[in-house]
N, CA, C and O atoms as a Tripos MOL2 file, in Angstrom:
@<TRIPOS>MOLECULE
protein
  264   263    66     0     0
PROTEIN
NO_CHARGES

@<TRIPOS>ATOM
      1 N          92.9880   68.1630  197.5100 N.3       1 UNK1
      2 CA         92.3630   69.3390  198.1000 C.3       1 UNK1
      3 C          92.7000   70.5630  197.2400 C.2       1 UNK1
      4 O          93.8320   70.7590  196.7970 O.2       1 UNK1
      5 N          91.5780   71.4340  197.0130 N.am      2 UNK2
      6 CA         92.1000   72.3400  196.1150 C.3       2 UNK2
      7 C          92.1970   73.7870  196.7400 C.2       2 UNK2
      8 O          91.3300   74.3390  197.4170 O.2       2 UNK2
      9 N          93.4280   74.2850  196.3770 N.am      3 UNK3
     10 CA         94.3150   75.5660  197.1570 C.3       3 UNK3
     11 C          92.8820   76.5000  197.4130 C.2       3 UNK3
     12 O          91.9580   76.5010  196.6000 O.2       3 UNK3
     13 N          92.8700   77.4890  199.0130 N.am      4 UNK4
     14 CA         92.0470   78.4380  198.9160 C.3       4 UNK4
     15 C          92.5560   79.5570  198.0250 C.2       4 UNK4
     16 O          93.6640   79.7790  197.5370 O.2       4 UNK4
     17 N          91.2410   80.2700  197.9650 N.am      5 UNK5
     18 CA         91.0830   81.0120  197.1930 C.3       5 UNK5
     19 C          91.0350   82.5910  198.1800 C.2       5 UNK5
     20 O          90.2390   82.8980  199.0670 O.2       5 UNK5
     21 N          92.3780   83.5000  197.5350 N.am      6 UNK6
     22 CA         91.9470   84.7070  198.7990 C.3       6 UNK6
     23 C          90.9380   85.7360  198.8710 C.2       6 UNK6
     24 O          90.2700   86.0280  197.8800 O.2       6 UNK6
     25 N          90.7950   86.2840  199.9550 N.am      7 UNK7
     26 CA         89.2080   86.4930  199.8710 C.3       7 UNK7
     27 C          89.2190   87.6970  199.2680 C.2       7 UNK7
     28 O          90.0400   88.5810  199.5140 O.2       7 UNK7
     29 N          88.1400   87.7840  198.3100 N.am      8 UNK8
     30 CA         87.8060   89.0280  196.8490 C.3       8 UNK8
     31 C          87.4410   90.1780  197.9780 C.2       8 UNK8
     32 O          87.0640   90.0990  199.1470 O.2       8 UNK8
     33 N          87.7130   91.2320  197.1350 N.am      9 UNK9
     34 CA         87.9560   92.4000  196.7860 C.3       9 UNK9
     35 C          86.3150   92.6800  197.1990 C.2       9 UNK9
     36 O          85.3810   91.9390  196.8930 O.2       9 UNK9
     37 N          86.2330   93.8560  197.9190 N.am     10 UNK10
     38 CA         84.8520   94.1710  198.0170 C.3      10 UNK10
     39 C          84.2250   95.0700  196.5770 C.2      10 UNK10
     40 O          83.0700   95.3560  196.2650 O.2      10 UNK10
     41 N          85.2390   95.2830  196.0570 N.am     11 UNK11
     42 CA         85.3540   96.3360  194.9190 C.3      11 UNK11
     43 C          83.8580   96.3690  194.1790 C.2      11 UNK11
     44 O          83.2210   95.3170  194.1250 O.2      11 UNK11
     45 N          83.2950   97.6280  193.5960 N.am     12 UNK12
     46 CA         81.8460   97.2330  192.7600 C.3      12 UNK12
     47 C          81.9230   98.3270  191.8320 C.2      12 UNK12
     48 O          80.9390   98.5680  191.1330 O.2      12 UNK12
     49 N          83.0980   99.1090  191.7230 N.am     13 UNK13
     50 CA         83.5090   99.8260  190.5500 C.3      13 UNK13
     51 C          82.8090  100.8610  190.6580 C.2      13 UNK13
     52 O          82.3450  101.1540  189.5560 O.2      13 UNK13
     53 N          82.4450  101.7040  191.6150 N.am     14 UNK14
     54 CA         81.7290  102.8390  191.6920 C.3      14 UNK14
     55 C          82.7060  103.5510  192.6350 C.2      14 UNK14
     56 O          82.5200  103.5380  193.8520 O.2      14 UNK14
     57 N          83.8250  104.2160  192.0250 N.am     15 UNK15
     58 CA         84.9210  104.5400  192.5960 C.3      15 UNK15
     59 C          85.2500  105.8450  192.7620 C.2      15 UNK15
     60 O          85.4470  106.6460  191.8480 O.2      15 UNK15
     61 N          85.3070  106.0590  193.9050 N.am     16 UNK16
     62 CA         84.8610  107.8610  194.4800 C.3      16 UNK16
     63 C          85.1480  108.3180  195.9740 C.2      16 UNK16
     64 O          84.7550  107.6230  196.9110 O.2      16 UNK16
     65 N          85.8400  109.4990  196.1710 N.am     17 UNK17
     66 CA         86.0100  109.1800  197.6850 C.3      17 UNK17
     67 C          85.1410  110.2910  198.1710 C.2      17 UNK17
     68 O          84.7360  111.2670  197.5400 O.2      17 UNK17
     69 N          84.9240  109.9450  199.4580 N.am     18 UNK18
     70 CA         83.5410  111.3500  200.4430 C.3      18 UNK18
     71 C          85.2030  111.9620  200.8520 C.2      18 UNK18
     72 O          86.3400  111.5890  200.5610 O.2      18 UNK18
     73 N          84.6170  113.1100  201.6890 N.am     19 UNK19
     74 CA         85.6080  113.7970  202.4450 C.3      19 UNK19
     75 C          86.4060  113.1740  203.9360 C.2      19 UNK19
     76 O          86.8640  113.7160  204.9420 O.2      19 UNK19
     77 N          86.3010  111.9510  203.5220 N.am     20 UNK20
     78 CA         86.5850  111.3120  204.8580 C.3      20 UNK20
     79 C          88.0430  110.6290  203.8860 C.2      20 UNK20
     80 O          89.0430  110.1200  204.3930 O.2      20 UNK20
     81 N          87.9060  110.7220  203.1310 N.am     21 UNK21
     82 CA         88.8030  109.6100  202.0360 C.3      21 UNK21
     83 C          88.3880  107.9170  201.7750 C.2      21 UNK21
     84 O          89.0160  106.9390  201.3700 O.2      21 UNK21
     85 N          86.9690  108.1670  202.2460 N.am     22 UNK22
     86 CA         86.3630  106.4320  202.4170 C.3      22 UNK22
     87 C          85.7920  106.3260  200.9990 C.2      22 UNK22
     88 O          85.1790  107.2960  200.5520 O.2      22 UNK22
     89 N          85.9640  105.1030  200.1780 N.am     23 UNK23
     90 CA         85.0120  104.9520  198.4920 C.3      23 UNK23
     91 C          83.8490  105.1400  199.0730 C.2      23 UNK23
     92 O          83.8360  105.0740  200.3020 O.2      23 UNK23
     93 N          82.8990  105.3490  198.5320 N.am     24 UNK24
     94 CA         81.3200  105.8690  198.2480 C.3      24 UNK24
     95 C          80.9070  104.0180  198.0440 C.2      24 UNK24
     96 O          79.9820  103.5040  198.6730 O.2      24 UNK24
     97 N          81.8660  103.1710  196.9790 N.am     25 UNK25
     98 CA         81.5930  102.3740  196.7640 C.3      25 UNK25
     99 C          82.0300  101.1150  197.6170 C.2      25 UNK25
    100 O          81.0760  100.4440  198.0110 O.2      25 UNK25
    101 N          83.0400  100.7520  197.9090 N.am     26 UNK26
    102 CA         83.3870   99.5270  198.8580 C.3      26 UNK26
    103 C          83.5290   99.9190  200.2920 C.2      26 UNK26
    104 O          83.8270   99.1170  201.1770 O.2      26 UNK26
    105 N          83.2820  101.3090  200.4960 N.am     27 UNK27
    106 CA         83.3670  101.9900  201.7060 C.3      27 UNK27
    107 C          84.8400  101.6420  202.5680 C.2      27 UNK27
    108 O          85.1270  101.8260  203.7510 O.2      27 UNK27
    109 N          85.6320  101.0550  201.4180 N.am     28 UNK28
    110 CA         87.3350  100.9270  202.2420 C.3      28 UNK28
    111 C          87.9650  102.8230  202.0130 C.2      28 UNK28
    112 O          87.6510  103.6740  201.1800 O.2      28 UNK28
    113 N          88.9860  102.8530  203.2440 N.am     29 UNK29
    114 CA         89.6460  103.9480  203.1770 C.3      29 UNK29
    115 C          91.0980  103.5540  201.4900 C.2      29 UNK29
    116 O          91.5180  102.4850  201.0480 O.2      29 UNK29
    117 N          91.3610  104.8790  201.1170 N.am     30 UNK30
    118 CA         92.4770  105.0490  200.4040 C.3      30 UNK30
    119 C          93.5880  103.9990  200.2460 C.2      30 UNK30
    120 O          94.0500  103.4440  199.2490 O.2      30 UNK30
    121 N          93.9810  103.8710  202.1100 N.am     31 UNK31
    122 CA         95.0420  103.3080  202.1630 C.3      31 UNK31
    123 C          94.8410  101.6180  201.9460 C.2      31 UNK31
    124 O          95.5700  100.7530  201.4610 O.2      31 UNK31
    125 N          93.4500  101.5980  202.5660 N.am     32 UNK32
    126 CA         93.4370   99.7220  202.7280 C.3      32 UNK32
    127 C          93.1510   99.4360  201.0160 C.2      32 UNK32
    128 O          93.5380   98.3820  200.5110 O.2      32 UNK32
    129 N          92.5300  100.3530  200.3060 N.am     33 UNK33
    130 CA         92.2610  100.3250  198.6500 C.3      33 UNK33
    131 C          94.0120   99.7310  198.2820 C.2      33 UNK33
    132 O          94.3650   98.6340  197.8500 O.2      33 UNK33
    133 N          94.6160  100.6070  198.5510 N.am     34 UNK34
    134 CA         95.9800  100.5330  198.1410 C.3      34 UNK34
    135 C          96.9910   99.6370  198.7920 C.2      34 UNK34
    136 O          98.1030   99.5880  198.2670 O.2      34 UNK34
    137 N          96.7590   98.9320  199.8500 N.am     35 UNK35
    138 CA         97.5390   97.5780  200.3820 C.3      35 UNK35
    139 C          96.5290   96.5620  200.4340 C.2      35 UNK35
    140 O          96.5580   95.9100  201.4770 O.2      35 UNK35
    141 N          95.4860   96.1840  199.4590 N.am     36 UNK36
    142 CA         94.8490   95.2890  199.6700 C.3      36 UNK36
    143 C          95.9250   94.5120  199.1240 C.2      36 UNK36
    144 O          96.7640   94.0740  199.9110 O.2      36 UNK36
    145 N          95.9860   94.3740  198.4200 N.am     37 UNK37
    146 CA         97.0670   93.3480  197.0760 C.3      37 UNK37
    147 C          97.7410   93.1290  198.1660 C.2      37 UNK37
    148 O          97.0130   92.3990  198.8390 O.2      37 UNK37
    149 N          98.6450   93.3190  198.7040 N.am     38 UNK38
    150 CA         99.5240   93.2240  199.7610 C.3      38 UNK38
    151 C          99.1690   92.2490  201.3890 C.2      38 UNK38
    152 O          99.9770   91.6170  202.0690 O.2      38 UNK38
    153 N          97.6460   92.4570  201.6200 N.am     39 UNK39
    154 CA         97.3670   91.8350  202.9230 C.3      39 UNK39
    155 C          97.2350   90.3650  203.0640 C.2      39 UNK39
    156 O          97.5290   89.9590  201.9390 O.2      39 UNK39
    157 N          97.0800   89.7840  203.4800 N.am     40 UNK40
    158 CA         96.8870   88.5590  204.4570 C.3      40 UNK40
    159 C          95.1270   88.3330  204.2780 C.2      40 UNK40
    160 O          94.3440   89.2810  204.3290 O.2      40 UNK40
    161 N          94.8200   87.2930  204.1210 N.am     41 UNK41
    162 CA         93.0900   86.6900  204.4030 C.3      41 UNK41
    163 C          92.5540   87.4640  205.7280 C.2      41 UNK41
    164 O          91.4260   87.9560  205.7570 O.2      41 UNK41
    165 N          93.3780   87.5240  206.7270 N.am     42 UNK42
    166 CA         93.0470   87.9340  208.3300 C.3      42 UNK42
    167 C          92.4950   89.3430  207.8920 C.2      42 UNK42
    168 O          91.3060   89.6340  207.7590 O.2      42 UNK42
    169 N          93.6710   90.2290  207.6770 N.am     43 UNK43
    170 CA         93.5420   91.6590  207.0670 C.3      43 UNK43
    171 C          92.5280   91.8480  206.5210 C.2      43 UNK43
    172 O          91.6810   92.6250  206.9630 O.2      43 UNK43
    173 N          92.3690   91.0380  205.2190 N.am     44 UNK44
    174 CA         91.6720   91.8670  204.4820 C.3      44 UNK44
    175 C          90.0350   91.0120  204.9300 C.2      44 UNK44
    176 O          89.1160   91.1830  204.1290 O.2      44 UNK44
    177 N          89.8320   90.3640  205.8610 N.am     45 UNK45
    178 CA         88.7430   89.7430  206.7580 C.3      45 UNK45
    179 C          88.6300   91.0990  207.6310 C.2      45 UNK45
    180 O          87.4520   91.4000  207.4390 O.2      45 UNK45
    181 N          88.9330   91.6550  208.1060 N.am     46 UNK46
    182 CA         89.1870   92.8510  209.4090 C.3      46 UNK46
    183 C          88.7020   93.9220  208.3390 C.2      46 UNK46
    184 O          87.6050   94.4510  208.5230 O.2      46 UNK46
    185 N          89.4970   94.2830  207.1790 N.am     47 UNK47
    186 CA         88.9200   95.1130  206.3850 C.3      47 UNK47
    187 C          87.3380   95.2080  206.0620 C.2      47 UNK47
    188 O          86.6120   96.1860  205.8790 O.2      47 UNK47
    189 N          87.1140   93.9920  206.0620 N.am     48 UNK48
    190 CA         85.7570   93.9620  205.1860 C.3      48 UNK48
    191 C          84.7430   93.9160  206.2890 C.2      48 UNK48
    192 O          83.5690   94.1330  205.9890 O.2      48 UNK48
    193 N          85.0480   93.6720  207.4640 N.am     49 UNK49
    194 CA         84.3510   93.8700  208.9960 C.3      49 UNK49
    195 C          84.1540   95.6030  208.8570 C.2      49 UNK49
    196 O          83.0150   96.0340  208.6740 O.2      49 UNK49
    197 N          85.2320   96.4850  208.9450 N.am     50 UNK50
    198 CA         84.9610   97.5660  209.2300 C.3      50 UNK50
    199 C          84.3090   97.9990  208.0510 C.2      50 UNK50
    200 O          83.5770   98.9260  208.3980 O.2      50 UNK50
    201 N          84.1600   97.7340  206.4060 N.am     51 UNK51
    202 CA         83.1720   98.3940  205.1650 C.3      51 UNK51
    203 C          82.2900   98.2880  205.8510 C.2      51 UNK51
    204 O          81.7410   99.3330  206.1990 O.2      51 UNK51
    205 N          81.8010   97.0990  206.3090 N.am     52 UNK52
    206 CA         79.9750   96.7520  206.6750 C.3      52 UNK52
    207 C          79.6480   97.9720  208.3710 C.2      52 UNK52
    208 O          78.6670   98.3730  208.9970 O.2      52 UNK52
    209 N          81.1290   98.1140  208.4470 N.am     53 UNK53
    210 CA         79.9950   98.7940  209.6160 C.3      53 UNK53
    211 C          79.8380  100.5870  209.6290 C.2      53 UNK53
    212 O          79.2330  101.3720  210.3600 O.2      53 UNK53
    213 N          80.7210  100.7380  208.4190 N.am     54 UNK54
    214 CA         80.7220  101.9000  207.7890 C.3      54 UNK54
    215 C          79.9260  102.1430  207.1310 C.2      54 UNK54
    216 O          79.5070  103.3000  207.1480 O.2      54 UNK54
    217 N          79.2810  101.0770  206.1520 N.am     55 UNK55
    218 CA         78.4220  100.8930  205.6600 C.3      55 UNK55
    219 C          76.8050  101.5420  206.3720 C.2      55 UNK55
    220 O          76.0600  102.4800  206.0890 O.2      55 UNK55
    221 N          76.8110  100.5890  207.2790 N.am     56 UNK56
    222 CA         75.4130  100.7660  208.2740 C.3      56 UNK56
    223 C          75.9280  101.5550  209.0070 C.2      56 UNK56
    224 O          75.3880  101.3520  210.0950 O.2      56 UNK56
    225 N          76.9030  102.6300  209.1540 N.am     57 UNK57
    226 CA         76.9480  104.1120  209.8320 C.3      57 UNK57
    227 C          76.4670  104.7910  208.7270 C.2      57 UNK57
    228 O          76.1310  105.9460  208.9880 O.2      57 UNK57
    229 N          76.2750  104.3290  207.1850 N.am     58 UNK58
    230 CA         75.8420  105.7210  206.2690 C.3      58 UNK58
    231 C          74.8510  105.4360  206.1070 C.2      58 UNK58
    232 O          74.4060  106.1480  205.2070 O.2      58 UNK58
    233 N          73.5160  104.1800  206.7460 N.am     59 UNK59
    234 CA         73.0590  103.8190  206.0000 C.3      59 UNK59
    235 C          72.1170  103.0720  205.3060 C.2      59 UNK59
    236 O          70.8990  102.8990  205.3230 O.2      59 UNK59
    237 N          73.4750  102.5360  204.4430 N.am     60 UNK60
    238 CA         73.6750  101.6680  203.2120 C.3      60 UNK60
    239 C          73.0880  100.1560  203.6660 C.2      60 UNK60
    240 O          73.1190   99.8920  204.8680 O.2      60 UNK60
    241 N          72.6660   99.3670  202.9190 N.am     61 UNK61
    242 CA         72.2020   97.9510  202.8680 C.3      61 UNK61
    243 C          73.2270   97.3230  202.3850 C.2      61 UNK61
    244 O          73.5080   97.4690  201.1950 O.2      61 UNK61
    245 N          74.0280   96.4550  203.2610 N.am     62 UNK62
    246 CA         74.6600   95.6940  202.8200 C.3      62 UNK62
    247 C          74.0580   94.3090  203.5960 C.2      62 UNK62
    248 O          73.3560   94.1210  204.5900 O.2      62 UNK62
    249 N          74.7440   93.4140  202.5570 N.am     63 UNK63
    250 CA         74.9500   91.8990  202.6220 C.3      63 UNK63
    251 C          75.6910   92.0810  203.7120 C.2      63 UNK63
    252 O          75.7790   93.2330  204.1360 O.2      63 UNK63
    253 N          76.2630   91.1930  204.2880 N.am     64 UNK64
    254 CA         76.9290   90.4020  205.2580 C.3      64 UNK64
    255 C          77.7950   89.4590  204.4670 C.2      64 UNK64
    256 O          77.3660   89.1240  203.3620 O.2      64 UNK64
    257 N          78.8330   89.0330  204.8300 N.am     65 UNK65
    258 CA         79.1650   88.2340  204.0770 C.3      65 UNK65
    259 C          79.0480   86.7480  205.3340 C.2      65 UNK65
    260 O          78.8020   86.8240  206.5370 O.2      65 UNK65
    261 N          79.2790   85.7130  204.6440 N.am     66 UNK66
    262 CA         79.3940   84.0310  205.4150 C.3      66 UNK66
    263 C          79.9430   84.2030  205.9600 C.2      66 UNK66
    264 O          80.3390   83.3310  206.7340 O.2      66 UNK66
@<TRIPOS>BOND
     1     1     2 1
     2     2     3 1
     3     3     4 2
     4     3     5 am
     5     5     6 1
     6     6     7 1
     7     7     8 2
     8     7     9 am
     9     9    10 1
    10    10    11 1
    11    11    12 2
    12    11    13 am
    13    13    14 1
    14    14    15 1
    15    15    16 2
    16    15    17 am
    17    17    18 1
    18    18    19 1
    19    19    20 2
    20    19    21 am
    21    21    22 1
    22    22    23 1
    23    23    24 2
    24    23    25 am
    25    25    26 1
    26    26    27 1
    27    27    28 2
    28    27    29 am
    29    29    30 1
    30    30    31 1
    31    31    32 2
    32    31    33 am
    33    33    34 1
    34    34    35 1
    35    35    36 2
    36    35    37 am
    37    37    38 1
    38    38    39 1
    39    39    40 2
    40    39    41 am
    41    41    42 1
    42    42    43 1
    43    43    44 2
    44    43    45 am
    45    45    46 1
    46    46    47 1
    47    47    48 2
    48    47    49 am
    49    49    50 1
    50    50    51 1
    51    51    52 2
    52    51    53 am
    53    53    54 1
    54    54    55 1
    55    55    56 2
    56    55    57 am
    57    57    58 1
    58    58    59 1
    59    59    60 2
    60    59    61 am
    61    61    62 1
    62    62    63 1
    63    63    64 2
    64    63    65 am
    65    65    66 1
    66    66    67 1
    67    67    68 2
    68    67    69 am
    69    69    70 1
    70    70    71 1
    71    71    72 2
    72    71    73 am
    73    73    74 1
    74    74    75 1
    75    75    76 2
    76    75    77 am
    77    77    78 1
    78    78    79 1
    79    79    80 2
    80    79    81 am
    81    81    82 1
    82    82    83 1
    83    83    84 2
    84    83    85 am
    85    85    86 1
    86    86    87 1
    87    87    88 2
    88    87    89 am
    89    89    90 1
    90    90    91 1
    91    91    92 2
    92    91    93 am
    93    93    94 1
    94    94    95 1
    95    95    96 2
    96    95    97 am
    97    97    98 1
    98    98    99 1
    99    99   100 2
   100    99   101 am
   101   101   102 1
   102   102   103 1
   103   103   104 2
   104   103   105 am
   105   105   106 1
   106   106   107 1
   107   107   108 2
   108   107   109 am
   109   109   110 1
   110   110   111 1
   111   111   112 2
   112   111   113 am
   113   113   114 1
   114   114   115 1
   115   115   116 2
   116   115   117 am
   117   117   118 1
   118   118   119 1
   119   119   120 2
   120   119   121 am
   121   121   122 1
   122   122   123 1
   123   123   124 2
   124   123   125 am
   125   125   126 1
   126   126   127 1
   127   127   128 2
   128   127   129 am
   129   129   130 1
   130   130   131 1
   131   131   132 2
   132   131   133 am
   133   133   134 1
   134   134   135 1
   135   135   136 2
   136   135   137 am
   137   137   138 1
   138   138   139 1
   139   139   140 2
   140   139   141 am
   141   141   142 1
   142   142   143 1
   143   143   144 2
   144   143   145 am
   145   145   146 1
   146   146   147 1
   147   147   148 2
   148   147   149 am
   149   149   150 1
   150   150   151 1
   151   151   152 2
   152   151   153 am
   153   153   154 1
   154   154   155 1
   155   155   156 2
   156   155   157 am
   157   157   158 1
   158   158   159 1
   159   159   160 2
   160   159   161 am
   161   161   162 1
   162   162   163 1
   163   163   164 2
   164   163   165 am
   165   165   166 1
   166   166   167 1
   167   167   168 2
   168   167   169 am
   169   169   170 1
   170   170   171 1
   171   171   172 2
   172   171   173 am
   173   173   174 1
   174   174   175 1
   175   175   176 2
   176   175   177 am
   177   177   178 1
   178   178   179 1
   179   179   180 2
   180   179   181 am
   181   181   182 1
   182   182   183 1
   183   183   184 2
   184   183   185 am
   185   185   186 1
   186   186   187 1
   187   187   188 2
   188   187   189 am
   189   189   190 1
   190   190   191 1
   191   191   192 2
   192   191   193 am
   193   193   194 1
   194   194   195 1
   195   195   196 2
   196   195   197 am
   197   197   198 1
   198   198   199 1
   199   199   200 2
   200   199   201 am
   201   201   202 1
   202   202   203 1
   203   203   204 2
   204   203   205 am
   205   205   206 1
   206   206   207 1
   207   207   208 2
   208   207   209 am
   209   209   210 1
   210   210   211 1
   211   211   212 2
   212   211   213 am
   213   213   214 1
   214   214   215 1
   215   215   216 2
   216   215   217 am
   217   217   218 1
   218   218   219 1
   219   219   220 2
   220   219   221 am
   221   221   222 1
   222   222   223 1
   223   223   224 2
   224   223   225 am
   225   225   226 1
   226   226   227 1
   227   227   228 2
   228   227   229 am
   229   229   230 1
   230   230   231 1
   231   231   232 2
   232   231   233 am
   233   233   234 1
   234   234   235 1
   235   235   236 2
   236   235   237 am
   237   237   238 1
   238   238   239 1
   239   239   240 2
   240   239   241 am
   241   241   242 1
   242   242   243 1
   243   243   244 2
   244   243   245 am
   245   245   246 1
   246   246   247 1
   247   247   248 2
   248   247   249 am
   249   249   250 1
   250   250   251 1
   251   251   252 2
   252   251   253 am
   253   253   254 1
   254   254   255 1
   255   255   256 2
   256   255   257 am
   257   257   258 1
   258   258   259 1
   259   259   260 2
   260   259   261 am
   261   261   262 1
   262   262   263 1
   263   263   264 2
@<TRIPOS>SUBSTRUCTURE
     1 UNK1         2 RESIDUE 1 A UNK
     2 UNK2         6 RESIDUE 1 A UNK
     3 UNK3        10 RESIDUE 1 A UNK
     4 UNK4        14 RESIDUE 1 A UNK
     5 UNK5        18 RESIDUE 1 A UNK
     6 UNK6        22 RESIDUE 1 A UNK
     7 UNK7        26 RESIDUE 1 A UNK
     8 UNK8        30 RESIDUE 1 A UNK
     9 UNK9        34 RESIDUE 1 A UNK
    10 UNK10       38 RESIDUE 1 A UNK
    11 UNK11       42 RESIDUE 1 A UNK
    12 UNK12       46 RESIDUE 1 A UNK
    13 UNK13       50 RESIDUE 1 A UNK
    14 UNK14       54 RESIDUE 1 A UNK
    15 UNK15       58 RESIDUE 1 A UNK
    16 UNK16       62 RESIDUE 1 A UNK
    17 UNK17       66 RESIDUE 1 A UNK
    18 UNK18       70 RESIDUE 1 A UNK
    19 UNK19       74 RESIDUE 1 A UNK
    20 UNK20       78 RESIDUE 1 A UNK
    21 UNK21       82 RESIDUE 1 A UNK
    22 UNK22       86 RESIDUE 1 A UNK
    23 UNK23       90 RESIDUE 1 A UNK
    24 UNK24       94 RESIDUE 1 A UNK
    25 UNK25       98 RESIDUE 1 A UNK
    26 UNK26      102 RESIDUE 1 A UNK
    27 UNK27      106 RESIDUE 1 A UNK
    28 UNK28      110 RESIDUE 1 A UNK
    29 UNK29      114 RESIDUE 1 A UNK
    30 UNK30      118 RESIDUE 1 A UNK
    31 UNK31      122 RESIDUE 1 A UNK
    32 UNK32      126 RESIDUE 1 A UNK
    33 UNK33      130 RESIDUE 1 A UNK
    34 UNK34      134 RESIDUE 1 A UNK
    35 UNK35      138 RESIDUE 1 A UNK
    36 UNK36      142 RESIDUE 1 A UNK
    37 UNK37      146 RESIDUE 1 A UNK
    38 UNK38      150 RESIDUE 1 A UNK
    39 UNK39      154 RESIDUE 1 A UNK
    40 UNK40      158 RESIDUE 1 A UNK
    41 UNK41      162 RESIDUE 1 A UNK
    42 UNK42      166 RESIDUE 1 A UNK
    43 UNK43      170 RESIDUE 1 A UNK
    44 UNK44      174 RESIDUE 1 A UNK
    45 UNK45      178 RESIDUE 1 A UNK
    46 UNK46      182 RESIDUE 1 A UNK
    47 UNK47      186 RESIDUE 1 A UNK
    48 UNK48      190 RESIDUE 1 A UNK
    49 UNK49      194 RESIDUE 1 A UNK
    50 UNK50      198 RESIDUE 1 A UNK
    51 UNK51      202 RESIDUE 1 A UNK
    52 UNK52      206 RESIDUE 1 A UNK
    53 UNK53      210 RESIDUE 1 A UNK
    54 UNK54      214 RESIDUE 1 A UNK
    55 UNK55      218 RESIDUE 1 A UNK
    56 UNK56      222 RESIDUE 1 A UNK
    57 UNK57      226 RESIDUE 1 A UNK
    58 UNK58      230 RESIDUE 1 A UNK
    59 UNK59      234 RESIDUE 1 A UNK
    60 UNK60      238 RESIDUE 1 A UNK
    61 UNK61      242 RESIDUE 1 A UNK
    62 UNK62      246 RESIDUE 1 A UNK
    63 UNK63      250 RESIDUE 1 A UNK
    64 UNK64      254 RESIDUE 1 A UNK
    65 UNK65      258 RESIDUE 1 A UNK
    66 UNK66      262 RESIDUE 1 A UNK
């Protein structure tokens, strides 16, 4: 069985913050930018729940992920 793989980085290199301190680009706040390295699959699953819905509060067209 081959080891999982933890779940990527929403990252898309368009790196910029609004006045909220949220990226323009992965729509994560400052802080979750800066303890991603650090989280758990769960975490950074919860993280990527709240981009998408930050996302479609600005918006933005995002994917969904599986």
């Amino acid at each position: 069985m081959e080891p999982r793989r933890p779940v990527a980085s929403p990252c898309v290199h368009v790196c910029a913050l609004d006045e909220q301190d949220i990226c323009i680009g992965c729509q994560r706040s400052m802080d979750e930018i800066t303890r991603w390295g650090r989280m758990d699959d769960a975490e950074r699953l919860r993280v990527l729940a709240r981009c998408i819905e930050r996302g479609k509060a600005q918006g933005l067209f995002l994917i969904e992920p599986d």
